[in-house]
N, C-alpha and C positions, 0 to 999 in steps of 0.2 A: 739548680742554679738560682740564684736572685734574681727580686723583684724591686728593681732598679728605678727609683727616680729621679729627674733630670729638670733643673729648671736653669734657664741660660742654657739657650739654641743659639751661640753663636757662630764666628769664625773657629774658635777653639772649643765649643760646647757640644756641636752636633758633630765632627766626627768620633770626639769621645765619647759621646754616648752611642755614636756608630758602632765602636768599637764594642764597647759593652754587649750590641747585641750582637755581633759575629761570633763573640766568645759562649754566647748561649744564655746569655741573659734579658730576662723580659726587663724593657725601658718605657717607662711612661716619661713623655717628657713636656713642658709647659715652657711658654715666652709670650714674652706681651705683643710679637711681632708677627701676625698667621703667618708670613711668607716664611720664618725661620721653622715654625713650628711645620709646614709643609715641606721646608726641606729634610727635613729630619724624620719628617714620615715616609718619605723616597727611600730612607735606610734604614727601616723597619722598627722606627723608634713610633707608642702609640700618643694618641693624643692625649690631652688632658683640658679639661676646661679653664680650672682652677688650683690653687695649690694645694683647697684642700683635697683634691680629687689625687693629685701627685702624691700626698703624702699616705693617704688610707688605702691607694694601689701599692704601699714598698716597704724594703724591708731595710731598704738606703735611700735615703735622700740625699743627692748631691748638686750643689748650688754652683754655678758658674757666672759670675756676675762683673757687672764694670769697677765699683768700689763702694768702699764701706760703706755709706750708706745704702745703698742697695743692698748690703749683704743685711744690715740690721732692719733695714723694711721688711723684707723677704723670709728671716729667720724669726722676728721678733714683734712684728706688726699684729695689728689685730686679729688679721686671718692669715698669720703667717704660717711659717712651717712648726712651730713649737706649741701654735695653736691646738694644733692637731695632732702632733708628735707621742706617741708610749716610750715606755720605757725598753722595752726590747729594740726598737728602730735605733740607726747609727746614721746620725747624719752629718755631711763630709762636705765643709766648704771650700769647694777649690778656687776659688780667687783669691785675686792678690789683695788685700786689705791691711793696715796696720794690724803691727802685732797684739796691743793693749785693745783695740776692739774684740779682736779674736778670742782675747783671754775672760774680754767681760762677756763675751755671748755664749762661752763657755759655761763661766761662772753660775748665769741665770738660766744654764740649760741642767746645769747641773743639781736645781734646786730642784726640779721638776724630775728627777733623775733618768736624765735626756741624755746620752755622750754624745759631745760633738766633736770632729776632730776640725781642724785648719790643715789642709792638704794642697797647697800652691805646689804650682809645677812648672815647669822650665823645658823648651823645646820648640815653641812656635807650635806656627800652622803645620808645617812640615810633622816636627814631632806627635802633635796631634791623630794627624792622618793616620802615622806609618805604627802609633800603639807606642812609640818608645820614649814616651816622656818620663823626667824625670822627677819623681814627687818627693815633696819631703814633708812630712804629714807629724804634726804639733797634738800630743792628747794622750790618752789612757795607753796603755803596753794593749787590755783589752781590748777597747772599741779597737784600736790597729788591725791585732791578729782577725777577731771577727770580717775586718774587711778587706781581708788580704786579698781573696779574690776576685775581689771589683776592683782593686787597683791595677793588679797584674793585666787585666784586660785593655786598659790604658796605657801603662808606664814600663820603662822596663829598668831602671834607678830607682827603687823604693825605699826609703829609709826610715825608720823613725826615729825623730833628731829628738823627742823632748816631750816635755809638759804644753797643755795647751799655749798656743801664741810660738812656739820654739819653730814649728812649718814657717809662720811669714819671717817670722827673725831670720831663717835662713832664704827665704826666696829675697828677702831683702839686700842680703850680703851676694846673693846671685845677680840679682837686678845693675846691683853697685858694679861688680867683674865684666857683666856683658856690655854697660856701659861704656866703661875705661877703653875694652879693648874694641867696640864697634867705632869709639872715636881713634884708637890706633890703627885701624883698621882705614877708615874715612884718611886720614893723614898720609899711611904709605901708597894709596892706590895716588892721591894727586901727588905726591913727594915720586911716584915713578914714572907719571905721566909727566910730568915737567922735565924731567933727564930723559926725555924721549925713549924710556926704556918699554919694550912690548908686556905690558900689566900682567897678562892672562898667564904665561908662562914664568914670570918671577914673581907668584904670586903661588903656583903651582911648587915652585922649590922652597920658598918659604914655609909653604903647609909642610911638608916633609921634615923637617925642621923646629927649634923651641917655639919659634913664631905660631907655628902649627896650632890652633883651635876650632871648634864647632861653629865660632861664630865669623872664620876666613872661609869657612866651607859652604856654610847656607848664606852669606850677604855678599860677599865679594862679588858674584854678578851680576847682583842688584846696584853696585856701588860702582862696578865697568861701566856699564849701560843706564846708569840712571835710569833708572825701570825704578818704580818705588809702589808699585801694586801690595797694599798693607799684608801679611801675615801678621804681623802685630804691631798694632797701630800709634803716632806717634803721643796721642792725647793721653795714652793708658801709661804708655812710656815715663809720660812726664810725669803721671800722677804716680808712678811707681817708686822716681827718684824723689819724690815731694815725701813720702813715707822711707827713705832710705835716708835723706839729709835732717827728717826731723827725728826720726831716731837714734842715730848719731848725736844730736845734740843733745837728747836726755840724757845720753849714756856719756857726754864728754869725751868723745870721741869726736877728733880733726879728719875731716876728709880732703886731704889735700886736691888731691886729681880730680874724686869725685864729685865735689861742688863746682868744680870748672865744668866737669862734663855735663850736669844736670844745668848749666846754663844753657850748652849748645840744645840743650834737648829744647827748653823754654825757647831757644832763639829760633829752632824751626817750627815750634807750635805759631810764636807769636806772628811768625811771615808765611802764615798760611798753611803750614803743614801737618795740624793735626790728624789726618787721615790718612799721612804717607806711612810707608812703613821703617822700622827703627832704622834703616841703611840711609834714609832720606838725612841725616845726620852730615854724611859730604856734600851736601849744599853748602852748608855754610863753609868747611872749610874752601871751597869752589871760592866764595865770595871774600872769602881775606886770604887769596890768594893769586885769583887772575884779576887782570882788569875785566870792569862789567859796562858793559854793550850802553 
């Protein structure tokens, strides 16, 4: 088995690198947070001081971080991971970061003849826990096959979509989908509550149904009960569609719906919701649609 390392202990980092160690592989893992790094030593993940300690313990390096800059401090920094990086190690960033950074940390990894892949995934907390995320991982056919089975441990959707940057290109066009429909989503639960219709069961014949997605199934009871305890949080959200609408615009590409939906997202960051989670989204429709108190 490998010799796993993990930097980004978060909501989405420590059970995936949980996961990696139920699968049998050793995890060293680091965070700038001890309480994260103590969680994750609860699930058999080891400690690490520093990164270069994470990277000279592995035979993977994998980054899980909030956004691009983080990933280029982290990978590209004085004492980062490339610092210390050989060229036999593969290391695999899974966060969500613009494509064109991905591609340039590539480029300068690949001077050093470093493979790095871009592995963003899709699934939530949920997905995280239960190992069945879905990754779509940007870079060499090589480094890929070599780490097929640290991904397997995690995801149960693997693909490889591309050349490096091709992972966030596609989490991005994901990012865009979960969007549209968590805001179609937020619209039918109040469009069924105003016709006094009972939510829970014509929400349940809908999923049976084209209506039917992973994203009626894991947020719809977050979106009945306004309960909005984060699995993935509204700030990251936002900064996911800020890289989905400025990509688009290089490419000249209109995103009709999309740019509507990436307000609603900004409208709940900006009235306080940066730590809710993405279902937090039916606030606003709530608020241009009932009278408020």
């Amino acid at each position: 088995m490998a010799r796993v390392g993990f930097i980004g202990l978060g909501i989405m980092g420590t059970p995936m690198a949980a996961n990696l160690v139920a699968a049998g592989h050793t995890v060293v893992g680091f965070s700038r947070r001890t309480a994260s790094i103590e969680k994750a030593a609860e699930r058999g993940v080891l400690s690490a001081s520093s990164i270069k300690d994470v990277v000279e313990e592995s035979d993977f390096v994998i980054t899980m971080l909030p956004d691009s800059p983080d990933v280029e401090k982290v990978l590209l920094g004085e004492d980062g991971v490339l610092a210390f990086a050989t060229k036999e190690q593969v290391i695999i960033d899974m966060s969500t970061i613009r494509p064109d950074v991905a591609r340039a940390i590539a480029q300068k990894a690949s001077v050093r003849g470093v493979a790095v892949l871009d592995a963003p995934v899709s699934g939530g907390e949920a997905g995280a826990i239960e190992g069945v995320l879905s990754i779509m991982v940007g870079g060499t056919a090589e480094a890929f096959n070599k780490a097929s089975e640290v991904f397997a441990a995690m995801g149960k959707t693997i693909v490889h979509v591309g050349p490096a940057g091709s992972g966030q290109t596609v989490k991005a066009a994901n990012q865009l989908m979960v969007a549209t429909n968590l805001q179609g989503l937020a619209e039918a639960v109040v469009f069924l509550e105003a016709h006094g219709v009972s939510v829970a069961p014509a929400l349940e014949v809908l999923g049976g149904g084209l209506a039917g997605s992973t994203v009626l199934a894991r947020k719809s009871k977050n979106m009945m009960t306004r309960e909005f305890t984060p699995g993935f949080r509204m700030d990251l959200f936002h900064k996911d569609m800020g890289i989905v609408t400025s990509a688009a615009r290089e490419a000249g590409v209109s995103l009709l719906v999309g740019s509507l939906v990436a307000q609603v997202i900004a409208a709940v960051v900006a009235q306080g919701g940066a730590t809710l989670d993405q279902s937090s989204m039916i606030t606003i429709v709530d608020k241009l649609s009932r009278p408020q108190d």
